[in-house]
VEXGU-456495 format. One record per atom (N, C-alpha, C): residue in three letters; residue number from 1; x, y, z. Coordinates in steps of 0.02 Angstrom, whole numbers. Atoms other than C-alpha are relative to their C-alpha. Layout:
BEGIN
NODE;ALA;NUM;X;Y;Z
...
REM end
This chain:
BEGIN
NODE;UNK;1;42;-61;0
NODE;UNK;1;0;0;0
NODE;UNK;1;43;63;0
NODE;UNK;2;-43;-80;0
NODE;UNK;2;135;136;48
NODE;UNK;2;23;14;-65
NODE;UNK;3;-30;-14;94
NODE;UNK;3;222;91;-138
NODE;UNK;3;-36;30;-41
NODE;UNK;4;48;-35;53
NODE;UNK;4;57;124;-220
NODE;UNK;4;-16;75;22
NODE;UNK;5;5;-68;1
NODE;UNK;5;35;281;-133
NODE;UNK;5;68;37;-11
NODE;UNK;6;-42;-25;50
NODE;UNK;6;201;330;-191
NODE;UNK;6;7;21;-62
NODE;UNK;7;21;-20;60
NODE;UNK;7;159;298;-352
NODE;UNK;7;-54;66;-12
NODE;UNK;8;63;-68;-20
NODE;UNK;8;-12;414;-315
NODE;UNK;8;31;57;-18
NODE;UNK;9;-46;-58;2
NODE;UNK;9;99;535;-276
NODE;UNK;9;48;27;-51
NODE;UNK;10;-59;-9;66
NODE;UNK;10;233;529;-414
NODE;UNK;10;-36;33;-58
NODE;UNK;11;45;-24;46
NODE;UNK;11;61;551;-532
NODE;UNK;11;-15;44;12
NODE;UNK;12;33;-67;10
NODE;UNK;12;6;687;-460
NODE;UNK;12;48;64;-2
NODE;UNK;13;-51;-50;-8
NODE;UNK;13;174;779;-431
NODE;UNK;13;5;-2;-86
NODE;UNK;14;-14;-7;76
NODE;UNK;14;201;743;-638
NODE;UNK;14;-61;21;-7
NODE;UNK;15;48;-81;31
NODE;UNK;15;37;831;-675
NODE;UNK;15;-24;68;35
NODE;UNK;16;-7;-72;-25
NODE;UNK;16;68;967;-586
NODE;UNK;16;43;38;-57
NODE;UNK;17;-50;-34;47
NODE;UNK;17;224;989;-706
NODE;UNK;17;66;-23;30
NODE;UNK;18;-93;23;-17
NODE;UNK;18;383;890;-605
NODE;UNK;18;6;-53;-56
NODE;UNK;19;-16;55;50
NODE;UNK;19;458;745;-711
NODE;UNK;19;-34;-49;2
NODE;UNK;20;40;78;0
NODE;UNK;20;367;596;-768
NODE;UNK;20;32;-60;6
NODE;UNK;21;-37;61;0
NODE;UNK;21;517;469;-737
NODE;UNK;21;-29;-31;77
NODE;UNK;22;5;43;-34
NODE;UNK;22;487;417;-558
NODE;UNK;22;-95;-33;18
NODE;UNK;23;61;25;17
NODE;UNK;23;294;389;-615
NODE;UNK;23;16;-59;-4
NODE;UNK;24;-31;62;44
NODE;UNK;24;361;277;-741
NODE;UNK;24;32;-54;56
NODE;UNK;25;-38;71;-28
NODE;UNK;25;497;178;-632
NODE;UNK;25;-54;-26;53
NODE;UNK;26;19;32;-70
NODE;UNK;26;368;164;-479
NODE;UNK;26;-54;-59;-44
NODE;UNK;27;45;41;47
NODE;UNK;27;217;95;-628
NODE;UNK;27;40;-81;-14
NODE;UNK;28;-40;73;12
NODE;UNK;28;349;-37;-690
NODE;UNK;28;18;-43;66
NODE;UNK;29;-24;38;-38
NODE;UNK;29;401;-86;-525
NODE;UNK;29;-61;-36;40
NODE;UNK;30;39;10;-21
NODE;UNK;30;257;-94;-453
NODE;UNK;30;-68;-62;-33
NODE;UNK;31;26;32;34
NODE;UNK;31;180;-177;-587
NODE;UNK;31;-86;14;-19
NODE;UNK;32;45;-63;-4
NODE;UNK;32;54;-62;-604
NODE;UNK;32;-56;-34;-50
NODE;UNK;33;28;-16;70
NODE;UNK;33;-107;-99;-752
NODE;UNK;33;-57;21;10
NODE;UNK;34;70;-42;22
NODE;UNK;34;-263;-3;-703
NODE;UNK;34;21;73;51
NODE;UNK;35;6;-59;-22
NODE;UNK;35;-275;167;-648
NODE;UNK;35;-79;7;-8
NODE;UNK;36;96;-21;-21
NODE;UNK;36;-456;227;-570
NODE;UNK;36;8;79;0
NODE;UNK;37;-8;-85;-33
NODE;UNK;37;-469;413;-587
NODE;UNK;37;-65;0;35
NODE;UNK;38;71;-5;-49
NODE;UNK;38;-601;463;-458
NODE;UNK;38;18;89;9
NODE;UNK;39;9;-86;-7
NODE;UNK;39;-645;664;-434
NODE;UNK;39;42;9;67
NODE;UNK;40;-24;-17;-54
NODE;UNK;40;-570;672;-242
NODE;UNK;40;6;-54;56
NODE;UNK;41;-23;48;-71
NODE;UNK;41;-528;587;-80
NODE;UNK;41;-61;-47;5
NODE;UNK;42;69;17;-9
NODE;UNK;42;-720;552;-29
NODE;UNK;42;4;-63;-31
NODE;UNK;43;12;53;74
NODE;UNK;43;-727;459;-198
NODE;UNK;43;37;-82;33
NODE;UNK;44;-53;41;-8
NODE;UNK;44;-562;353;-145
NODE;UNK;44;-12;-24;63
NODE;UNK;45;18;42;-72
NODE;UNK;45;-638;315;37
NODE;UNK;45;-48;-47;-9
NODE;UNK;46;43;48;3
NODE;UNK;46;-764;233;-24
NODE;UNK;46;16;-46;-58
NODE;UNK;47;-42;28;50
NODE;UNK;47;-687;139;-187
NODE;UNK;47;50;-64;64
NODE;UNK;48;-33;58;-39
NODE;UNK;48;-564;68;-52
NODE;UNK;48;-18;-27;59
NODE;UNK;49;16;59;-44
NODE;UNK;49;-678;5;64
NODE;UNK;49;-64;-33;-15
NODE;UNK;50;26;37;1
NODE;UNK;50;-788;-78;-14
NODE;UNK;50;46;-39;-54
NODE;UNK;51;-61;48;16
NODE;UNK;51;-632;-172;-122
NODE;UNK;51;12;-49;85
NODE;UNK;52;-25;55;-54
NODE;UNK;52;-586;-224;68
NODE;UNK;52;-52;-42;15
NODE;UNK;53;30;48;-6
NODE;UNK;53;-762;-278;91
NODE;UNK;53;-5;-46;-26
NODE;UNK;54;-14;48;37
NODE;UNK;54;-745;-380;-47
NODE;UNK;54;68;-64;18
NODE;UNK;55;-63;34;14
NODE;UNK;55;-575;-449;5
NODE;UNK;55;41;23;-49
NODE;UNK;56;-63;-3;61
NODE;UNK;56;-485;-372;-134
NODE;UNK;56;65;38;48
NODE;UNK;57;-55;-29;-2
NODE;UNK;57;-305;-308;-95
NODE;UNK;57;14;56;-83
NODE;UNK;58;12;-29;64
NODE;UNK;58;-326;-185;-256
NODE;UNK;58;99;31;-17
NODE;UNK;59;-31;-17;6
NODE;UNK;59;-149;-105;-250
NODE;UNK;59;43;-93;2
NODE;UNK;60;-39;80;12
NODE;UNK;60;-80;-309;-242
NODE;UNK;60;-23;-24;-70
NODE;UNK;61;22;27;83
NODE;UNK;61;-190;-335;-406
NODE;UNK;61;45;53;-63
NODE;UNK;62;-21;-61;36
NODE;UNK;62;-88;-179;-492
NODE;UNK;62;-37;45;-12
NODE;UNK;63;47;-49;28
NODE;UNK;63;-231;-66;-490
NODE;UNK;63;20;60;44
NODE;UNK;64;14;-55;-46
NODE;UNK;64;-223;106;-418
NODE;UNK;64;-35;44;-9
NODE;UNK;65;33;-50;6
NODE;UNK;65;-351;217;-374
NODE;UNK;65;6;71;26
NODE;UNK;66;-51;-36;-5
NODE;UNK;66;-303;384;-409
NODE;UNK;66;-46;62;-5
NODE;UNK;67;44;-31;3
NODE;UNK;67;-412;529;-348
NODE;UNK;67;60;71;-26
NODE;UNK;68;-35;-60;55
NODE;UNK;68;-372;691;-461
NODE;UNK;68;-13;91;22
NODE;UNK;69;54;-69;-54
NODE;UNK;69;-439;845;-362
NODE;UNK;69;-40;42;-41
NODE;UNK;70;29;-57;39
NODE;UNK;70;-570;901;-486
NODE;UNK;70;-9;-43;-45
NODE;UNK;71;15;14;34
NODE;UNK;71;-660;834;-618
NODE;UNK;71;28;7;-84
NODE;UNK;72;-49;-55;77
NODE;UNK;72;-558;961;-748
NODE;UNK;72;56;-16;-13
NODE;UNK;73;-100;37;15
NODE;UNK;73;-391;859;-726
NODE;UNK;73;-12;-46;-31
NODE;UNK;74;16;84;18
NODE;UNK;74;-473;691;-795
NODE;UNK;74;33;2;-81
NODE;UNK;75;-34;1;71
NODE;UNK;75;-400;751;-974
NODE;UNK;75;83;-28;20
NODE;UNK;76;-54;4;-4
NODE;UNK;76;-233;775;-906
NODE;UNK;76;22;-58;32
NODE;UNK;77;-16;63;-23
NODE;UNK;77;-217;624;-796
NODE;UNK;77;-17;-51;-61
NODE;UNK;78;18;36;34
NODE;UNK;78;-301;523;-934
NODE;UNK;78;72;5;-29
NODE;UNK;79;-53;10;36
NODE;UNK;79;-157;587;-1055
NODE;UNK;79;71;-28;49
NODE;UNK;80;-63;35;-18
NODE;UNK;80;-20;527;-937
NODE;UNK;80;-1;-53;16
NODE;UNK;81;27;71;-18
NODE;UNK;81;-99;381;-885
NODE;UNK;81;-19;-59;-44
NODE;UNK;82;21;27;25
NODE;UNK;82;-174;316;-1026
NODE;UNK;82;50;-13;-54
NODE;UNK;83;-35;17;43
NODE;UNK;83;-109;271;-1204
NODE;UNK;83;58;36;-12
NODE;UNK;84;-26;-40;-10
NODE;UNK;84;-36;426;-1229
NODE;UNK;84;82;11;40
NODE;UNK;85;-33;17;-43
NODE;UNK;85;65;389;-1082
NODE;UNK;85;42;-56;32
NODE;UNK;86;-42;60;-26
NODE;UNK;86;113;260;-969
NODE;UNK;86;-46;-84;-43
NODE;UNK;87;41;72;25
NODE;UNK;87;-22;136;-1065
NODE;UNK;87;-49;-22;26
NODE;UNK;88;25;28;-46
NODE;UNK;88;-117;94;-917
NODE;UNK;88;-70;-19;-27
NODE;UNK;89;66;-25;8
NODE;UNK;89;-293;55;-936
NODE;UNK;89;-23;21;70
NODE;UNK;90;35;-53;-48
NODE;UNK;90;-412;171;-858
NODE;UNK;90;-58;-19;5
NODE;UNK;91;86;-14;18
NODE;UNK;91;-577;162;-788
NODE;UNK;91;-25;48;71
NODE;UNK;92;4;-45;-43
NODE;UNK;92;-658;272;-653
NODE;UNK;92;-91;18;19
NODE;UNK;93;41;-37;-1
NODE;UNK;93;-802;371;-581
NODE;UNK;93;-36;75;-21
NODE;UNK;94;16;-63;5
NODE;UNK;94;-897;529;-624
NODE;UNK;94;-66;22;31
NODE;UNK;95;66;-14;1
NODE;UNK;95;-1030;640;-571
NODE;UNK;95;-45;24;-64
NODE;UNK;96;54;-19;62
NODE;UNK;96;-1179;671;-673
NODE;UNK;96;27;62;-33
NODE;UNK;97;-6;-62;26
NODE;UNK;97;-1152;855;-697
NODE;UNK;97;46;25;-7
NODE;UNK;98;-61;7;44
NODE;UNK;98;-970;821;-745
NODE;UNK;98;45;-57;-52
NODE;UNK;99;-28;49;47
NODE;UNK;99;-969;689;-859
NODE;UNK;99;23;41;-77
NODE;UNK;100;-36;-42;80
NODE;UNK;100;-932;816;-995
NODE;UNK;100;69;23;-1
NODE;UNK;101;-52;10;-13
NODE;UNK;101;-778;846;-946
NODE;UNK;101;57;-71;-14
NODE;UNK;102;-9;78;5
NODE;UNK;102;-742;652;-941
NODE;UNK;102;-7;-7;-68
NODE;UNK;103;32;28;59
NODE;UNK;103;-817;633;-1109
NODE;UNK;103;77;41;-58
NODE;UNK;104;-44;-29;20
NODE;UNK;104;-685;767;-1182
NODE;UNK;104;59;-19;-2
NODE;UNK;105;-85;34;-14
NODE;UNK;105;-525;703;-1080
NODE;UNK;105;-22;-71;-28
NODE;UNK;106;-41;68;23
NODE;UNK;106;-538;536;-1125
NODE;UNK;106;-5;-26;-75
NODE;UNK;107;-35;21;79
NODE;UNK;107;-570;550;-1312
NODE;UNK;107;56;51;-10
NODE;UNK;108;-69;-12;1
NODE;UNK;108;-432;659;-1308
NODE;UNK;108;80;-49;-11
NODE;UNK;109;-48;62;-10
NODE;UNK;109;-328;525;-1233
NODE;UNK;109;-8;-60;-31
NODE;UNK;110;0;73;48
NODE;UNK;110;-397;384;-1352
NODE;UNK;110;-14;-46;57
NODE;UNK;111;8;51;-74
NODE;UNK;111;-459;313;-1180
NODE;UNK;111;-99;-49;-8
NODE;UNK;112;60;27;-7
NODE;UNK;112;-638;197;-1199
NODE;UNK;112;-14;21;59
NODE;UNK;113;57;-6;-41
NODE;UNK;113;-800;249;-1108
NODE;UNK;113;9;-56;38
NODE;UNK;114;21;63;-36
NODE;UNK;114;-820;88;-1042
NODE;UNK;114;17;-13;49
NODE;UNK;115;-44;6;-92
NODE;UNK;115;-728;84;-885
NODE;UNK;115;-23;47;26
NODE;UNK;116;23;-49;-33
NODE;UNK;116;-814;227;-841
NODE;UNK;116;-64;21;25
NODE;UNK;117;55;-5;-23
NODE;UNK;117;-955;244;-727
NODE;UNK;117;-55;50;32
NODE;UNK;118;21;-69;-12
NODE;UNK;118;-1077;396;-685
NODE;UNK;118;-50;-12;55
NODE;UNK;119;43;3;-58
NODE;UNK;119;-1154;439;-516
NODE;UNK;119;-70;47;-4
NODE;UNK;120;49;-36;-28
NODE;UNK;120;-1322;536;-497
NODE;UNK;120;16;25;37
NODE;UNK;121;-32;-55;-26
NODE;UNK;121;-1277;702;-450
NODE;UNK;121;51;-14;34
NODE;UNK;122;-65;11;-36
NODE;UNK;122;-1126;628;-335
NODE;UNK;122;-15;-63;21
NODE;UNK;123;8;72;-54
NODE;UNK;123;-1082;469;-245
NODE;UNK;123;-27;17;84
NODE;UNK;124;48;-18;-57
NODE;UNK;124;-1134;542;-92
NODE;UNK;124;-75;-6;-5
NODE;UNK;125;58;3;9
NODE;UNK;125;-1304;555;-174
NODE;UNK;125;-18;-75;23
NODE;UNK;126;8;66;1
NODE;UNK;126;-1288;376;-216
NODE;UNK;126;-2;-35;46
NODE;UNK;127;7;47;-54
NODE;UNK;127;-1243;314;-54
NODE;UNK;127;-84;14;63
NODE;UNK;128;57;-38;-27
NODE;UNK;128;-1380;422;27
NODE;UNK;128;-75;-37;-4
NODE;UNK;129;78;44;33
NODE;UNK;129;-1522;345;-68
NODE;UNK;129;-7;-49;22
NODE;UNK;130;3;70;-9
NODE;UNK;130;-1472;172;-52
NODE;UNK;130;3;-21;78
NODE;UNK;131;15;16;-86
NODE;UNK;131;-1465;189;130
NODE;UNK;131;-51;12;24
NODE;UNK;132;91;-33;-40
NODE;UNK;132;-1623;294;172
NODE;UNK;132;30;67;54
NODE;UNK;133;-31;-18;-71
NODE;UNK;133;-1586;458;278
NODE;UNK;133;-8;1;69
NODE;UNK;134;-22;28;-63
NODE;UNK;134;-1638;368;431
NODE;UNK;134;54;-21;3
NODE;UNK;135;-56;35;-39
NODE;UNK;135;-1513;263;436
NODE;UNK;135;66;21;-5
NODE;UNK;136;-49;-39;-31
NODE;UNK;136;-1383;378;398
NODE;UNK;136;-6;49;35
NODE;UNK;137;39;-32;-81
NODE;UNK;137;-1470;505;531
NODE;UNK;137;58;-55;55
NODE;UNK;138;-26;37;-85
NODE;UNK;138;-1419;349;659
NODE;UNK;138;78;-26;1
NODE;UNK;139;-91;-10;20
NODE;UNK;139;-1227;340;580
NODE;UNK;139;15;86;25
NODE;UNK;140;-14;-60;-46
NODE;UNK;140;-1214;516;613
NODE;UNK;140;2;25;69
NODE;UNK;141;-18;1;-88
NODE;UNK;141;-1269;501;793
NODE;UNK;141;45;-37;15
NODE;UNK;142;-41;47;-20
NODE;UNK;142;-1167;360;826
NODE;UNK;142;46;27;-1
NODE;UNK;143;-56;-39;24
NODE;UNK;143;-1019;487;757
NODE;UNK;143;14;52;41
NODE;UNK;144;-4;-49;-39
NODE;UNK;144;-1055;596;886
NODE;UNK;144;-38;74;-59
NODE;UNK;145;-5;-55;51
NODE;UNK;145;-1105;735;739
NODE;UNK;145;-105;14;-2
NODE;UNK;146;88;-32;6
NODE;UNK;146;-1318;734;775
NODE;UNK;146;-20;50;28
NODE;UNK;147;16;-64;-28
NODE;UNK;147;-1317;891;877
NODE;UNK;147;-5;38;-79
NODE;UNK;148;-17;-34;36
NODE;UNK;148;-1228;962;740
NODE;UNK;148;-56;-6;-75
NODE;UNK;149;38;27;55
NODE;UNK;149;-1338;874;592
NODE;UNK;149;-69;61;-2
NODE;UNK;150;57;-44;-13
NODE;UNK;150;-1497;938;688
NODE;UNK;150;2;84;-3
NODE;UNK;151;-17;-67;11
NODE;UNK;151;-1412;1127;688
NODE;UNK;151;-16;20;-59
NODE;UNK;152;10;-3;84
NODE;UNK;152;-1406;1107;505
NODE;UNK;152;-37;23;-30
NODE;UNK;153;67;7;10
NODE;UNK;153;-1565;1067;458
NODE;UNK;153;-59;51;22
NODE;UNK;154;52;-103;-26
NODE;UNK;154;-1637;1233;557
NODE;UNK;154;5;53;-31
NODE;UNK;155;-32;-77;39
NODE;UNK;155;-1550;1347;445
NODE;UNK;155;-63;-13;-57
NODE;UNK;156;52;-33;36
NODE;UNK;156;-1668;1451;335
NODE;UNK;156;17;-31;-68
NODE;UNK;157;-11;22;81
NODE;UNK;157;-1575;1394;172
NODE;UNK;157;4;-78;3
NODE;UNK;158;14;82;6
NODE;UNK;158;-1612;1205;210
NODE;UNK;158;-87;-5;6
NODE;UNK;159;57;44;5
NODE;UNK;159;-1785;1231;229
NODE;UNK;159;-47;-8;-73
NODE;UNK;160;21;29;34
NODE;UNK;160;-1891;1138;114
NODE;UNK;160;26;-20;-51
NODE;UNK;161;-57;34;37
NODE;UNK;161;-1755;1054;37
NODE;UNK;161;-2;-90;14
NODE;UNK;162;28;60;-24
NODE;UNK;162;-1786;867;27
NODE;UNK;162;49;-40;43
NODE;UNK;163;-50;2;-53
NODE;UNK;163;-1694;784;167
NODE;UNK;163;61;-46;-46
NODE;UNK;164;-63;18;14
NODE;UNK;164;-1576;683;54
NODE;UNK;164;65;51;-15
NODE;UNK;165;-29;-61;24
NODE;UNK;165;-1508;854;-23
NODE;UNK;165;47;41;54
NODE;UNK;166;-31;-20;-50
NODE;UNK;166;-1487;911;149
NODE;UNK;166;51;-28;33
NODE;UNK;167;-69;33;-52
NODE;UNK;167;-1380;777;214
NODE;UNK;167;81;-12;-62
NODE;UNK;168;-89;-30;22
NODE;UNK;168;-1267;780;72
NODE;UNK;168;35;32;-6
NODE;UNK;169;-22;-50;-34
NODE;UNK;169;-1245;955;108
NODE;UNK;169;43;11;61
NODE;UNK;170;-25;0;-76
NODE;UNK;170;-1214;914;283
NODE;UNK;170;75;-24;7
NODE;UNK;171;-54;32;-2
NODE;UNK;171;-1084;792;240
NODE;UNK;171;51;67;-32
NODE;UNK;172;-50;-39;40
NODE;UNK;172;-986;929;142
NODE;UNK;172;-13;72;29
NODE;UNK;173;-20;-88;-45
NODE;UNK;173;-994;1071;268
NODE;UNK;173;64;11;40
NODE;UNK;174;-61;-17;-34
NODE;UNK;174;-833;1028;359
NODE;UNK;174;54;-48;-34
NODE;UNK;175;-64;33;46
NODE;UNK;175;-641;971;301
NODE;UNK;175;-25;-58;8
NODE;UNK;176;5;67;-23
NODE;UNK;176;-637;777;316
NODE;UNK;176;-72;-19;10
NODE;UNK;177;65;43;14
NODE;UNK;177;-820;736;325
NODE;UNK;177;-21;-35;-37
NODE;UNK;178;12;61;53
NODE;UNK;178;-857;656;172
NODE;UNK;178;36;-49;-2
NODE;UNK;179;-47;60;23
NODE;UNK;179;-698;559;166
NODE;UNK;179;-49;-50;43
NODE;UNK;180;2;56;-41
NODE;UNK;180;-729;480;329
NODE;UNK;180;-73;-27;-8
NODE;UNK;181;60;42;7
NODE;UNK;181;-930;454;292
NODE;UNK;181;-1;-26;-71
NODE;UNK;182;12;48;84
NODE;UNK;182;-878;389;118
NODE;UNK;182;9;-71;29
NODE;UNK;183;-12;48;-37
NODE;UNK;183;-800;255;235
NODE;UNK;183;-55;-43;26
NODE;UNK;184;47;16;-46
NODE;UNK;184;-934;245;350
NODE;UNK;184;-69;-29;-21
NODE;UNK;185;69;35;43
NODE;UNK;185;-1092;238;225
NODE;UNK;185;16;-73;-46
NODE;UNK;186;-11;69;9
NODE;UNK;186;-1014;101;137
NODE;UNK;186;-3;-65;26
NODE;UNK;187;1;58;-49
NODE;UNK;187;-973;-9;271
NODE;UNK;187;-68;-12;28
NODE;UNK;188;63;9;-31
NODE;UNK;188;-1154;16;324
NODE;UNK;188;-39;-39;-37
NODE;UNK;189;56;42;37
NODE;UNK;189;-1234;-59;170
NODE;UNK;189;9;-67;-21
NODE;UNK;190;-7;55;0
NODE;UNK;190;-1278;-214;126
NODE;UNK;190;20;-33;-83
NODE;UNK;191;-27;26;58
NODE;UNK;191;-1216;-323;-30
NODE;UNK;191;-55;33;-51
NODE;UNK;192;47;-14;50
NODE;UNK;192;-1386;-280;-119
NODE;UNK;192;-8;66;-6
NODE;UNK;193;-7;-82;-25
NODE;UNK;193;-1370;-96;-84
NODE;UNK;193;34;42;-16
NODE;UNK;194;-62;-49;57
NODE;UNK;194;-1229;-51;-163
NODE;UNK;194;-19;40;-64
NODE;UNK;195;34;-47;54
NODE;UNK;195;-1255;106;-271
NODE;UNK;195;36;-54;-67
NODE;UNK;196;-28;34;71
NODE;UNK;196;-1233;15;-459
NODE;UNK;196;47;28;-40
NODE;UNK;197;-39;-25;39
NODE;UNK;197;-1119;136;-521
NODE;UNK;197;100;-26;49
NODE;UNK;198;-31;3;-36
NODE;UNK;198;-995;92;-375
NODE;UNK;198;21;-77;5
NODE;UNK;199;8;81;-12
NODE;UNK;199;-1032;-116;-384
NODE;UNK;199;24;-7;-80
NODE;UNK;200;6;44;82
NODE;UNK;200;-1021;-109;-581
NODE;UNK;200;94;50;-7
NODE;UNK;201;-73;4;-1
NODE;UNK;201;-843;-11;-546
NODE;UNK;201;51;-49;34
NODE;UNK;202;-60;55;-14
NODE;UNK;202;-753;-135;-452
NODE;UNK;202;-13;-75;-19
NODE;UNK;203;-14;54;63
NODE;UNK;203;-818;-267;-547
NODE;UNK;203;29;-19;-45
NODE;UNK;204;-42;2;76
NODE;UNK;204;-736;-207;-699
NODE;UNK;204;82;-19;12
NODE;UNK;205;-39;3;-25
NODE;UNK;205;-581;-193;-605
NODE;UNK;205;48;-81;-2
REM end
């Protein structure tokens, strides 16, 4: 795991603009052949734990999933990643209301759709739904965070907002919240529950 986040790192320091060699040597050594772009962290908390629910070791299979900070990099990672590049194949997530972006970078890069899977409005949405927001309501208490939830939900610009809307709001009002409930809503659901855009990505995998 530390090697592959090395690698992580090596990718994102080369599309910033440092050199693309210790990409390269960590890919070969590592033995690198899928790359996941995913929009941000969040994305990548939940991606790698429901791989563990599965049992997969994903960075032992050569895959790494490689969140990009922004929907608007998926060209540029594609081109270093993909043919273009190191070769890799690619497949990944998007949200709805940036799959155009996606659609751009990866014929750019000569990269197939097909590995690529689109969330309704966000994966947060997705996990949201498929849980119900009771039962993430009673993950949030459990988190210590239902004072705070209920604070939320009083404000003038949440009302009559349908309560899923509001809690994915909620999740994305402070640093680190989403990651750790990308974690958390995952582990909560059950095999049949899994949003399909999220079950039909690490399938492909």
């Amino acid at each position: 795991m530390a090697d592959m986040r090395a690698f992580r790192d090596a990718v994102t320091s080369w599309a910033a603009g440092s050199s693309g060699e210790p990409a390269t040597e960590l890919a070969v050594r590592l033995r690198v052949r899928t790359a996941v772009l995913l929009e941000g962290p969040s994305d990548l908390a939940a991606v790698e734990t429901l791989a563990a629910r599965h049992g997969r070791d994903l960075p032992a299979e050569g895959v790494c999933a490689m969140p990009m900070g922004g929907a608007m990099s998926v060209g540029r990672y594609a081109g270093l990643l993909g043919p273009p590049g190191l070769g890799l194949r690619l497949a990944g997530l998007c949200d709805e209301g940036e799959q155009r972006f996606y659609d751009r970078g990866l014929e750019r890069a000569r990269v197939p759709r097909h590995g690529f899977f689109v969330c309704v409005t966000d994966l947060e949405d997705e996990l949201i739904r498929a849980l119900g927001v009771p039962r993430v309501e009673r993950i949030v208490e459990t988190e210590g965070d239902l004072q705070a939830w209920q604070t939320f939900v009083r404000q003038p610009a949440q009302q009559g907002r349908p309560p899923e809307q509001q809690m994915r709001r909620f999740l994305g009002t402070k640093r680190g919240r989403k990651i750790r409930y990308g974690r958390l809503l995952v582990e909560a659901l059950t095999p049949e529950r899994v949003p399909a855009p999220l079950d039909n990505l690490l399938a492909s995998l």
